[in-house]
PyMOL commands that place a pseudoatom at each C-alpha (Angstrom):
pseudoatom trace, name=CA, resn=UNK, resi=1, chain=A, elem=C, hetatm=0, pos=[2.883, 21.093, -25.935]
pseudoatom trace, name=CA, resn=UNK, resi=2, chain=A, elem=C, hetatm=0, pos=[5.707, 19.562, -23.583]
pseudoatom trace, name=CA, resn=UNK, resi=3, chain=A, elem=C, hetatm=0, pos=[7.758, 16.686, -24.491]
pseudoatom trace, name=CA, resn=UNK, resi=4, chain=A, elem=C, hetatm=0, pos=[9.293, 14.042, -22.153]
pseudoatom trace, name=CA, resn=UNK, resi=5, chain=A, elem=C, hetatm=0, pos=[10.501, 10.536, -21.465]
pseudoatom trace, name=CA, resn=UNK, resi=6, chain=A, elem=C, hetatm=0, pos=[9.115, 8.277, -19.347]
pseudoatom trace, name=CA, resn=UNK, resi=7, chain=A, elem=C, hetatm=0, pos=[12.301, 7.052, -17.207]
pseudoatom trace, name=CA, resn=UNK, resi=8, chain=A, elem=C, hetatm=0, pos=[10.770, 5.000, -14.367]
pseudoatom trace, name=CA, resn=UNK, resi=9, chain=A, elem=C, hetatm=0, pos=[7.634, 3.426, -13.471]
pseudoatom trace, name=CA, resn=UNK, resi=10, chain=A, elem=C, hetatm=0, pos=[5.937, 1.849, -10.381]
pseudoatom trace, name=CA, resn=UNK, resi=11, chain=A, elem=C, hetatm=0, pos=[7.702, 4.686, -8.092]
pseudoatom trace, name=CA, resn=UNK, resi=12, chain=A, elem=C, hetatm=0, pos=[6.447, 4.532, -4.532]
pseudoatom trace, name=CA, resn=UNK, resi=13, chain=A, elem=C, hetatm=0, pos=[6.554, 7.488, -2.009]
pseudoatom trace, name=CA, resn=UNK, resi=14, chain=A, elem=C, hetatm=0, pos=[4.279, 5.637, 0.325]
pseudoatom trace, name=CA, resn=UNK, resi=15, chain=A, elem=C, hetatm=0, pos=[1.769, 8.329, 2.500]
pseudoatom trace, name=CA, resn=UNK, resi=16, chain=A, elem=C, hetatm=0, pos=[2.982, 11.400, 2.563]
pseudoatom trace, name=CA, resn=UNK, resi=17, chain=A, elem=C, hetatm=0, pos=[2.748, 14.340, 4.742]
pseudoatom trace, name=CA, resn=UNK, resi=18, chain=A, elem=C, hetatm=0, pos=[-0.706, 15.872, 3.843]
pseudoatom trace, name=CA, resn=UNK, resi=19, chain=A, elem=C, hetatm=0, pos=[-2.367, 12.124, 4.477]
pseudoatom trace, name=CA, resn=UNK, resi=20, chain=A, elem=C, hetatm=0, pos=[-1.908, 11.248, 0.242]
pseudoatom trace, name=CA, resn=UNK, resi=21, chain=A, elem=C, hetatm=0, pos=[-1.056, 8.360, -0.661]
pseudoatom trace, name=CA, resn=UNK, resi=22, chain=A, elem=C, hetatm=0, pos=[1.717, 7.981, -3.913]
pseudoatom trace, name=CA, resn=UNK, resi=23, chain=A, elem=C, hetatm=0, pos=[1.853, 4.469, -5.271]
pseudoatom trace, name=CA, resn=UNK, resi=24, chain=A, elem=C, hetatm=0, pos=[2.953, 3.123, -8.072]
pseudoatom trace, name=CA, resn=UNK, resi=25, chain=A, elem=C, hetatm=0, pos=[4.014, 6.624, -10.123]
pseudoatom trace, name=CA, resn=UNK, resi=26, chain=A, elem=C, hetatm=0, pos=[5.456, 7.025, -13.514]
pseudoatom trace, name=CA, resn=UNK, resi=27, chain=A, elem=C, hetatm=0, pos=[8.372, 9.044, -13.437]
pseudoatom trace, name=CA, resn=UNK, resi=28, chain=A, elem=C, hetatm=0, pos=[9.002, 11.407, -16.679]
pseudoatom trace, name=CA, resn=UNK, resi=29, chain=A, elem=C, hetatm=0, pos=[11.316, 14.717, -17.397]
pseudoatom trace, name=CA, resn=UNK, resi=30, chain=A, elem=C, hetatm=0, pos=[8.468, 16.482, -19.033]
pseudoatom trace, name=CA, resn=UNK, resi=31, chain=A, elem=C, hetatm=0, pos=[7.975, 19.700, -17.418]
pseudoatom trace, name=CA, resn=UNK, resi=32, chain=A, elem=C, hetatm=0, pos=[5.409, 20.049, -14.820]
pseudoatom trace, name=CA, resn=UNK, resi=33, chain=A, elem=C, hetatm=0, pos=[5.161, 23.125, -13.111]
pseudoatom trace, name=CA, resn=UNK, resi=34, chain=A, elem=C, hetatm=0, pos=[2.998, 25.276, -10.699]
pseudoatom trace, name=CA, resn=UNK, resi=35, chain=A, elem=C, hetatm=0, pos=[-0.368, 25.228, -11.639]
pseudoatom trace, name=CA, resn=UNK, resi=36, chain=A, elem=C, hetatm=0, pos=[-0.444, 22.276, -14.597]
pseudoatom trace, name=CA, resn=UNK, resi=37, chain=A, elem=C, hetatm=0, pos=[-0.370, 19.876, -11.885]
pseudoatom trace, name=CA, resn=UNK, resi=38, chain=A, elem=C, hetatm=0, pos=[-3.893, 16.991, -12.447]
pseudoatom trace, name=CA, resn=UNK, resi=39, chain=A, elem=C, hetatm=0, pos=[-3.069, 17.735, -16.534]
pseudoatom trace, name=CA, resn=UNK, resi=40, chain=A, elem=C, hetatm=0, pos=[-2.909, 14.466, -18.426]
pseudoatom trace, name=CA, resn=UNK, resi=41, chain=A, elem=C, hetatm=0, pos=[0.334, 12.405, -19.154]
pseudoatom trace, name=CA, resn=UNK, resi=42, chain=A, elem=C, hetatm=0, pos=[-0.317, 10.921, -22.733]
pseudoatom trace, name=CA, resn=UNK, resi=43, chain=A, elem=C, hetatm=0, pos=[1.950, 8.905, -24.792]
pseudoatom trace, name=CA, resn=UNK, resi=44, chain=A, elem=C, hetatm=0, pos=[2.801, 9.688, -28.664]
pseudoatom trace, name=CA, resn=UNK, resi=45, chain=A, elem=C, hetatm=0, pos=[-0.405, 8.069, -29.353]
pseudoatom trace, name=CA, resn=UNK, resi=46, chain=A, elem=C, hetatm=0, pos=[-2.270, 10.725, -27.652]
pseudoatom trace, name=CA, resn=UNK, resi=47, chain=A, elem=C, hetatm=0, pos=[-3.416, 8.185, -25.277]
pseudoatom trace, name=CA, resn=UNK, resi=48, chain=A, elem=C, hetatm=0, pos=[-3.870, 9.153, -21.620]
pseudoatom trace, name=CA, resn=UNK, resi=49, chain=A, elem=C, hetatm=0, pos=[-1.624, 7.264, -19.990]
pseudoatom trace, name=CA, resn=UNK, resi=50, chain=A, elem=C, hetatm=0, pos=[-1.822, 8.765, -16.021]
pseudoatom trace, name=CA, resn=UNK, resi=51, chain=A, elem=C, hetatm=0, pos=[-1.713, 12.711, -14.654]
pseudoatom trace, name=CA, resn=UNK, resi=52, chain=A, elem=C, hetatm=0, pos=[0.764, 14.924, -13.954]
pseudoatom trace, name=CA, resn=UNK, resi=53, chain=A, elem=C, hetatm=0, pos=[0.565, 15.165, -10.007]
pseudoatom trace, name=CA, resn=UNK, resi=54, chain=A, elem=C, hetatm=0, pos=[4.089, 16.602, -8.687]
pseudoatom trace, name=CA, resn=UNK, resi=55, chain=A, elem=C, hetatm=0, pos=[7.510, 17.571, -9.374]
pseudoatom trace, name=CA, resn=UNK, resi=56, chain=A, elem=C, hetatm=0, pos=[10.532, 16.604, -7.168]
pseudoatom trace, name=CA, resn=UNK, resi=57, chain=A, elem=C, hetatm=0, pos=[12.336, 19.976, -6.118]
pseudoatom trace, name=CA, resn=UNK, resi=58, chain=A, elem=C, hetatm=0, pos=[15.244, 19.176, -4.337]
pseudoatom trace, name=CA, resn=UNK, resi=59, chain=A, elem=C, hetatm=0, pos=[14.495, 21.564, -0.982]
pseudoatom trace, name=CA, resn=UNK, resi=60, chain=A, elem=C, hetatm=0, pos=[11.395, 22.345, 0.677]
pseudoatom trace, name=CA, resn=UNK, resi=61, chain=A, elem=C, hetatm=0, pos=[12.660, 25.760, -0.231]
pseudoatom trace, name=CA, resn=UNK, resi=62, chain=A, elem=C, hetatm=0, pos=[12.650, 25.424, -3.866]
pseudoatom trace, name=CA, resn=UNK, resi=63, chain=A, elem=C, hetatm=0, pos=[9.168, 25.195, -5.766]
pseudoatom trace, name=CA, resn=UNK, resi=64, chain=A, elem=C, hetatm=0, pos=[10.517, 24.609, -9.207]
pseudoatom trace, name=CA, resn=UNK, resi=65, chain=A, elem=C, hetatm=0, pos=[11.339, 21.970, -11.670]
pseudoatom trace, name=CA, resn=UNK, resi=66, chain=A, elem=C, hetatm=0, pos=[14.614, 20.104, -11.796]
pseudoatom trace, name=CA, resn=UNK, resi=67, chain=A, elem=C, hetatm=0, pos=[13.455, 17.933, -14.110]
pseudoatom trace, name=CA, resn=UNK, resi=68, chain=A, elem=C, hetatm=0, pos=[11.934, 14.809, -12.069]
pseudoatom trace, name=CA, resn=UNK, resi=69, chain=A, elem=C, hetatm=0, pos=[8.423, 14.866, -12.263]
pseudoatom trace, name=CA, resn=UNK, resi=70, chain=A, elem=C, hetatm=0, pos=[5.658, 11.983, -11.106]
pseudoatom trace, name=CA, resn=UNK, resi=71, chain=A, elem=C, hetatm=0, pos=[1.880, 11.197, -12.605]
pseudoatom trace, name=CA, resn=UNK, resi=72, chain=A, elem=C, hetatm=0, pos=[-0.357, 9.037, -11.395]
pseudoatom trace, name=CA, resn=UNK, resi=73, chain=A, elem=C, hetatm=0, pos=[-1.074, 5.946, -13.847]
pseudoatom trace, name=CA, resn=UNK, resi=74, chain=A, elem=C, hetatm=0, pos=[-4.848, 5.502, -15.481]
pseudoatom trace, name=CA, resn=UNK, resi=75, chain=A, elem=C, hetatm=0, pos=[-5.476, 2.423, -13.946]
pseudoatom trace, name=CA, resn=UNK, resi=76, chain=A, elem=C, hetatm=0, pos=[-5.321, 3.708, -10.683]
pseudoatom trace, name=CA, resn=UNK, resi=77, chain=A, elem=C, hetatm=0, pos=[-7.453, 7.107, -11.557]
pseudoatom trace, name=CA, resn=UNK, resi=78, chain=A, elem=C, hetatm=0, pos=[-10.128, 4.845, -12.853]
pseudoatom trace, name=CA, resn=UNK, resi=79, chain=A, elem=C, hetatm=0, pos=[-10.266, 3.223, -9.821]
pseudoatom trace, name=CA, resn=UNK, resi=80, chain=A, elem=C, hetatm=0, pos=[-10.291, 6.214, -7.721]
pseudoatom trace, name=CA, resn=UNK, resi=81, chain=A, elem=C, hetatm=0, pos=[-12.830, 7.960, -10.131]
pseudoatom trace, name=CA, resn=UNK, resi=82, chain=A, elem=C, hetatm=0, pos=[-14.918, 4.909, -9.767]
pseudoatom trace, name=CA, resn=UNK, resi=83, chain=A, elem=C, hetatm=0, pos=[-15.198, 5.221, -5.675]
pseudoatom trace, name=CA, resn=UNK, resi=84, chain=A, elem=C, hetatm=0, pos=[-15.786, 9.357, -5.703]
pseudoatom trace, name=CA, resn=UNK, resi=85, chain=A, elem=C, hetatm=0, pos=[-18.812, 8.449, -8.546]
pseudoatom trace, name=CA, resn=UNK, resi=86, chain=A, elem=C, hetatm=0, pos=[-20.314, 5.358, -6.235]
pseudoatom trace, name=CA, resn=UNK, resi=87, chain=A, elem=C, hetatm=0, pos=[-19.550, 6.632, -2.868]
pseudoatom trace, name=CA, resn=UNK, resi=88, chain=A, elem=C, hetatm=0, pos=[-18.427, 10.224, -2.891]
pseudoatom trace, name=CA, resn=UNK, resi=89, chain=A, elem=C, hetatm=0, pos=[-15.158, 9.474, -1.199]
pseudoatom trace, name=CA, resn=UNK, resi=90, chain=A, elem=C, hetatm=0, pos=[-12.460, 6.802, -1.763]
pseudoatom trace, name=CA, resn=UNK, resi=91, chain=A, elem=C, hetatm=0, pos=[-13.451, 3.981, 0.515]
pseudoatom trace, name=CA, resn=UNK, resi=92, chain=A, elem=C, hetatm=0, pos=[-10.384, 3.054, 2.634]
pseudoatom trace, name=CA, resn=UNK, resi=93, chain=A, elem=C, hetatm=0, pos=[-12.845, 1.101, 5.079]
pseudoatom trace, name=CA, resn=UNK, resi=94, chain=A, elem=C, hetatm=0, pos=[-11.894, -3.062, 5.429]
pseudoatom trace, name=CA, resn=UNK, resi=95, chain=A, elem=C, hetatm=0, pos=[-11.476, -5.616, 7.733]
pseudoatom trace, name=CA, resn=UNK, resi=96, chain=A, elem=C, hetatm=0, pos=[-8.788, -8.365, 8.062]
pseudoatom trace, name=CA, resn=UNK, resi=97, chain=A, elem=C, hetatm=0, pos=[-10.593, -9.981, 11.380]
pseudoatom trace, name=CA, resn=UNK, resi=98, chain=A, elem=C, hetatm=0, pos=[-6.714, -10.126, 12.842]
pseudoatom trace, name=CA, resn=UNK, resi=99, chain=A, elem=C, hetatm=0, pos=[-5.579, -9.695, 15.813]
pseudoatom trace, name=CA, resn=UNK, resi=100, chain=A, elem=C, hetatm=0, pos=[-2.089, -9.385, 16.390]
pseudoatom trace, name=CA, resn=UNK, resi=101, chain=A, elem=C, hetatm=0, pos=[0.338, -8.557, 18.880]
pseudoatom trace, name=CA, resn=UNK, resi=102, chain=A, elem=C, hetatm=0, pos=[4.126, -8.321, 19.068]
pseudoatom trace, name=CA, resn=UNK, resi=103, chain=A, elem=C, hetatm=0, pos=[6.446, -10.939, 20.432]
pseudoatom trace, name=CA, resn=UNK, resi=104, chain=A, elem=C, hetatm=0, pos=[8.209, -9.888, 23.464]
pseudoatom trace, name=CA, resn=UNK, resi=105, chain=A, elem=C, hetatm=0, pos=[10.913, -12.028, 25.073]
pseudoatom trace, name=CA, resn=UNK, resi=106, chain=A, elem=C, hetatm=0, pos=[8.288, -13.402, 27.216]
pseudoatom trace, name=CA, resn=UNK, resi=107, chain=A, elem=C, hetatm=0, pos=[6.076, -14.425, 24.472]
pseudoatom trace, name=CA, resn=UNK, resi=108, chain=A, elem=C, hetatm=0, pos=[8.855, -16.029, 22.423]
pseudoatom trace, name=CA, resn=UNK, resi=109, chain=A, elem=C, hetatm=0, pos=[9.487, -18.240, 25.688]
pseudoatom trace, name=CA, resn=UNK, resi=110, chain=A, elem=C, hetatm=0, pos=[6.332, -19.398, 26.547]
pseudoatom trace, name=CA, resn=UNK, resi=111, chain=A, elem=C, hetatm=0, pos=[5.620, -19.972, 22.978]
pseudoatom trace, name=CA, resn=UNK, resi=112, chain=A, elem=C, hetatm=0, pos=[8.843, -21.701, 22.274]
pseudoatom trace, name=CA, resn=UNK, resi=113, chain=A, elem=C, hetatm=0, pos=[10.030, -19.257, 19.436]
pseudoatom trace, name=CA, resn=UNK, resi=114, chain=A, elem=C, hetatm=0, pos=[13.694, -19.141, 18.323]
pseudoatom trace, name=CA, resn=UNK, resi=115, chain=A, elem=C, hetatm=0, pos=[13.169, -15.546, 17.565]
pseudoatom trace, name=CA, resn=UNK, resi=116, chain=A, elem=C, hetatm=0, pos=[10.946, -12.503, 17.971]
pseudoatom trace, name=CA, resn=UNK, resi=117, chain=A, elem=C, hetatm=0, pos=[10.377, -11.567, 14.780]
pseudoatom trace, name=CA, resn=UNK, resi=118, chain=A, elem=C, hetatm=0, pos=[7.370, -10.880, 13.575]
pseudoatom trace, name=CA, resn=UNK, resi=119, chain=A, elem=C, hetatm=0, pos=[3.490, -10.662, 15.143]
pseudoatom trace, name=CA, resn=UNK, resi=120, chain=A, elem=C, hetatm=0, pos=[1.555, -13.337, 17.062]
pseudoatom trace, name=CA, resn=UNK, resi=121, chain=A, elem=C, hetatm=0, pos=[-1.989, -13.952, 16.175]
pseudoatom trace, name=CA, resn=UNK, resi=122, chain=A, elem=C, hetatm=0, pos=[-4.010, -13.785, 19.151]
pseudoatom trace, name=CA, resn=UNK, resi=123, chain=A, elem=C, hetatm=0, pos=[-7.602, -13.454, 17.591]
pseudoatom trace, name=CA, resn=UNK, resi=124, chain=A, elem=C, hetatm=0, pos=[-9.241, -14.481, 14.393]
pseudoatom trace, name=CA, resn=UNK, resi=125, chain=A, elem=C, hetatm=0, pos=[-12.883, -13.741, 13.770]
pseudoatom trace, name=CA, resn=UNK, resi=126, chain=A, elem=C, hetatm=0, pos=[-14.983, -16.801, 12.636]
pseudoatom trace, name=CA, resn=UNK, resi=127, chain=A, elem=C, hetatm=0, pos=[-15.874, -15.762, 9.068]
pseudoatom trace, name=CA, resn=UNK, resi=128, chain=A, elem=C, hetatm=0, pos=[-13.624, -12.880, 8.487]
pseudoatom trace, name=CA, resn=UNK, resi=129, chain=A, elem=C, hetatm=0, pos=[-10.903, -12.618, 5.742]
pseudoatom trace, name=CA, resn=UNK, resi=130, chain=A, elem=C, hetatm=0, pos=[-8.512, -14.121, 7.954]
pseudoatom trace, name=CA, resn=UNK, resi=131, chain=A, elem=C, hetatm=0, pos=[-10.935, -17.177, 8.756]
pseudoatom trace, name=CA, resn=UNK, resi=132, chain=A, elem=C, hetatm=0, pos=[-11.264, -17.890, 5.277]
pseudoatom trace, name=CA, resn=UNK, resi=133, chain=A, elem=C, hetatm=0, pos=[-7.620, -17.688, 4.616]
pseudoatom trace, name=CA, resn=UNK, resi=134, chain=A, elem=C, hetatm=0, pos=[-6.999, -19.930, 6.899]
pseudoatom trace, name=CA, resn=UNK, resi=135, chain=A, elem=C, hetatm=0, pos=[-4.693, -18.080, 9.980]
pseudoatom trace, name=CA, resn=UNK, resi=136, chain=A, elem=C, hetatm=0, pos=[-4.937, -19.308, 12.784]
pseudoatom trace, name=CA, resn=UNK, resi=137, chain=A, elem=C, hetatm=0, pos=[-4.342, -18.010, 16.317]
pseudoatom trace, name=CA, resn=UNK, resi=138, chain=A, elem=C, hetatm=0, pos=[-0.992, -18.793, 17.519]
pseudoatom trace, name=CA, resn=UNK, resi=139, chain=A, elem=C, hetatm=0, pos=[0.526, -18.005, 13.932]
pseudoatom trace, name=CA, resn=UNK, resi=140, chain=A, elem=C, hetatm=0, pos=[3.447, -15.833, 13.500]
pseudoatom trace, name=CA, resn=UNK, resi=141, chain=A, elem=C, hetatm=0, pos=[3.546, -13.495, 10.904]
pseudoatom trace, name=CA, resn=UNK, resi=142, chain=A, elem=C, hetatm=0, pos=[7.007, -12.527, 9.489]
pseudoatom trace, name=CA, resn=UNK, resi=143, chain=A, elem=C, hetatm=0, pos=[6.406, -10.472, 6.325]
pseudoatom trace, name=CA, resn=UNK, resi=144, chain=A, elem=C, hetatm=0, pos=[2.928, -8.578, 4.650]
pseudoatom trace, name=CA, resn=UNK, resi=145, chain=A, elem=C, hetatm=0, pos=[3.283, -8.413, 1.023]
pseudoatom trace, name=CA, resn=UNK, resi=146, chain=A, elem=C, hetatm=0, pos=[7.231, -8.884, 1.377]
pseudoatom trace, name=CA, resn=UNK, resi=147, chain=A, elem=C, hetatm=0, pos=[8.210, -6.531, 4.016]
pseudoatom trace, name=CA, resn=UNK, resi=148, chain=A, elem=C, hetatm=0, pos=[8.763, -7.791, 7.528]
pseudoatom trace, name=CA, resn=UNK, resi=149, chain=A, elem=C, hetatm=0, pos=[6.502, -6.847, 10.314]
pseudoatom trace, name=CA, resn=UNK, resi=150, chain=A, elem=C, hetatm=0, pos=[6.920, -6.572, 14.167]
pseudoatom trace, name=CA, resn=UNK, resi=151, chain=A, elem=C, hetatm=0, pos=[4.413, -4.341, 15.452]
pseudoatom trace, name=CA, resn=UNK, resi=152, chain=A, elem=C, hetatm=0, pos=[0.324, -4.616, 14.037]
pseudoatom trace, name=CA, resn=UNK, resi=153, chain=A, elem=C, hetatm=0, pos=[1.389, -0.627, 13.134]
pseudoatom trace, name=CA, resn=UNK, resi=154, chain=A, elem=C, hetatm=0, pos=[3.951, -2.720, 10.904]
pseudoatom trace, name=CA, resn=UNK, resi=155, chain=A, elem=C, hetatm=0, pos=[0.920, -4.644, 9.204]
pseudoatom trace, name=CA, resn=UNK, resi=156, chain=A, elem=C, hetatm=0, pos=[-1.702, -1.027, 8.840]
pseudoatom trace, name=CA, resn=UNK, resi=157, chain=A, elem=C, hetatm=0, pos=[1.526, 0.863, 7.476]
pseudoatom trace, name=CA, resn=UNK, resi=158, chain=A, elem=C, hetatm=0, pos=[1.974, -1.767, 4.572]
pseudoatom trace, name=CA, resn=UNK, resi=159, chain=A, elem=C, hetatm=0, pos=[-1.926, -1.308, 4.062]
pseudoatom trace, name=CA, resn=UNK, resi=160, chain=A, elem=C, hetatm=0, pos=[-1.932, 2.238, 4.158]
pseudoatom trace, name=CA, resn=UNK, resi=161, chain=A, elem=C, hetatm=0, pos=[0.778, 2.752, 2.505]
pseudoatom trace, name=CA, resn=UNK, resi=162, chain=A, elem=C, hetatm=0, pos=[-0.243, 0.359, -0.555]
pseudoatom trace, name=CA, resn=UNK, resi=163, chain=A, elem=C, hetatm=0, pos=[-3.339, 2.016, -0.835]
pseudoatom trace, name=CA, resn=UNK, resi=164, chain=A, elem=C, hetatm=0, pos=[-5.210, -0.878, -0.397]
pseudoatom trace, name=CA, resn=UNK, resi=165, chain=A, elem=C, hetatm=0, pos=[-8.842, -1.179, -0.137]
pseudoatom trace, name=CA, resn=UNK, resi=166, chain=A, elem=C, hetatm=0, pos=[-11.665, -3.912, 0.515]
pseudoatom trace, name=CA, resn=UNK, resi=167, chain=A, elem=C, hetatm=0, pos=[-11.417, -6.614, -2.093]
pseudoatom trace, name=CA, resn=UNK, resi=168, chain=A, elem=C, hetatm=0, pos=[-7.447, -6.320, -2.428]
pseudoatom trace, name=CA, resn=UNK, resi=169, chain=A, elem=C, hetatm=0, pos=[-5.049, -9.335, -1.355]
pseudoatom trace, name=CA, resn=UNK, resi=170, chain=A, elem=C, hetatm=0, pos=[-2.155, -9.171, 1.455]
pseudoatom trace, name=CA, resn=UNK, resi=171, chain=A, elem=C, hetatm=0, pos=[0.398, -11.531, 0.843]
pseudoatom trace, name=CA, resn=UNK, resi=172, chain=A, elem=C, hetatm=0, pos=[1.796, -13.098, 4.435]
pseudoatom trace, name=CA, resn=UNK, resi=173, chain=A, elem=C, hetatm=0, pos=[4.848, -14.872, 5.334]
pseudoatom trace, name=CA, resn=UNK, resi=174, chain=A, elem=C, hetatm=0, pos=[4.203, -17.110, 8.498]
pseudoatom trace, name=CA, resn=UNK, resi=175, chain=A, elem=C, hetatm=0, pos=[5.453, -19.844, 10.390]
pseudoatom trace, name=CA, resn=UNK, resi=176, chain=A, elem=C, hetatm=0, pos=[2.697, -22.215, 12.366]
pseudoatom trace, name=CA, resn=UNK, resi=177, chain=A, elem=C, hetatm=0, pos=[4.415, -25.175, 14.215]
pseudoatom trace, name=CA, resn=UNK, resi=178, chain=A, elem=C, hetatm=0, pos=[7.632, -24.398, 12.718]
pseudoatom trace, name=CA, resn=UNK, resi=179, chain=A, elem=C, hetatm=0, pos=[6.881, -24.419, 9.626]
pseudoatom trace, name=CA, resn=UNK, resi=180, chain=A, elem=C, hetatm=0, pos=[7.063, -21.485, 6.914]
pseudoatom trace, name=CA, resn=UNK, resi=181, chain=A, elem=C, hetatm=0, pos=[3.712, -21.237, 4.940]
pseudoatom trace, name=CA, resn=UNK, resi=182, chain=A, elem=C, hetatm=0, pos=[2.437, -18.233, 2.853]
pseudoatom trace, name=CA, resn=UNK, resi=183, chain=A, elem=C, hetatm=0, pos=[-0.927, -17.232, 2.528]
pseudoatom trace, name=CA, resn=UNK, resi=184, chain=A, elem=C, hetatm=0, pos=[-3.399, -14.883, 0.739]
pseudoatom trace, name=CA, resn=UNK, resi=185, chain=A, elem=C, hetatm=0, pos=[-5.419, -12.580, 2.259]
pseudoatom trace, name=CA, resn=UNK, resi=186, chain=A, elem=C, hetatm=0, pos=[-8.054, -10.891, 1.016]
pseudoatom trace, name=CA, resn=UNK, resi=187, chain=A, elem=C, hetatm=0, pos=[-9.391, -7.026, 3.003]
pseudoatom trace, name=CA, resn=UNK, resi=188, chain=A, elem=C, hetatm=0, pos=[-13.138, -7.404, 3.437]
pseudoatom trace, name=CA, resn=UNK, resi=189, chain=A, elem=C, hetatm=0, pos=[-14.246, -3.829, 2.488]
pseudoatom trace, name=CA, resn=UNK, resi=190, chain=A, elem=C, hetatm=0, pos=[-16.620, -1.879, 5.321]
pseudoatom trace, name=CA, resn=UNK, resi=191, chain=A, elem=C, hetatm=0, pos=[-20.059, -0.947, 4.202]
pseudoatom trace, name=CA, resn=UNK, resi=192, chain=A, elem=C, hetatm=0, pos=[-20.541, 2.733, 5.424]
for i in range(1, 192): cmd.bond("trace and resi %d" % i, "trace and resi %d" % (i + 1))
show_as sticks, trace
zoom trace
């Protein structure tokens, strides 16, 4: 049995490389190596508290331990064990019914804008997520769940990178008329 500490939680690494997505990790020095890697993490309780899921190295060279390694919590593996049961596959399919597109200087003039930060909403789909949270087309949208956006690539990358899924709120900065507003939105998940 391996003994560690549990120095750090809600550690985000965002989508990696190879397309997975690390959210939310609990950082611990107990030894995960090669091969023990989807083990459980449990606390002196014997509880499961999340899996063991990588080590940080130091080099792309180096495949060993230096003592920083990162599971995934049990909240989120229920959640993911309850889409590969129900669907086979974790469903990553939603809908915001936005459309957005970036403020140029041109945009900012004929709109009137001080700046160009942020999006413009150009579309909203009657009925969609958006609809309902009330957006509205001409909006500007500064910042999705507290980091600032000025592309609609700025908006999927929050999204993606969150792990987000149908059913899950966006939080949005915006400024209609002048005035700064926030709003919830909730992603509308896809049926397949």
């Amino acid at each position: 049995m391996t003994v560690g500490v549990i120095s750090a939680v809600d550690r985000d690494f965002g989508r990696q490389s190879n397309d997975r997505v690390y959210q939310d990790m609990i950082q611990t020095d107990a030894a995960i190596n090669q091969g023990n890697s989807g083990g459980p993490l449990v606390n002196s309780h014997g509880e499961v508290i999340g899996m063991n899921t990588f080590i940080y190295t130091g080099s792309d060279y180096n495949t060993g331990s230096i003592g920083l390694g990162f599971a995934i919590p049990s909240n989120r593996m229920k959640r993911v064990l309850r889409d590969l049961q129900e669907f086979g596959e974790v469903n990553r399919r939603w809908t915001t019914g936005l459309v957005v597109e970036e403020i140029t200087p041109l945009v900012a003039r004929y709109f009137k804008l001080k700046s160009s930060s942020g999006v413009i909403v150009t579309e909203v789909a009657a009925g969609s997520p958006s609809d309902k949270a009330g957006i509205k087309v001409g909006d500007i949208i500064t910042t999705v769940n507290s980091q600032r956006v000025r592309s609609d690539r700025d908006i999927w990358s929050v999204i993606d990178n969150s792990d987000l899924r149908g059913g899950d709120e966006l939080k949005l900065s915006l400024v209609r008329s002048g005035r700064e507003m926030n709003m919830s939105l909730k992603l509308k998940e896809l049926k397949r």
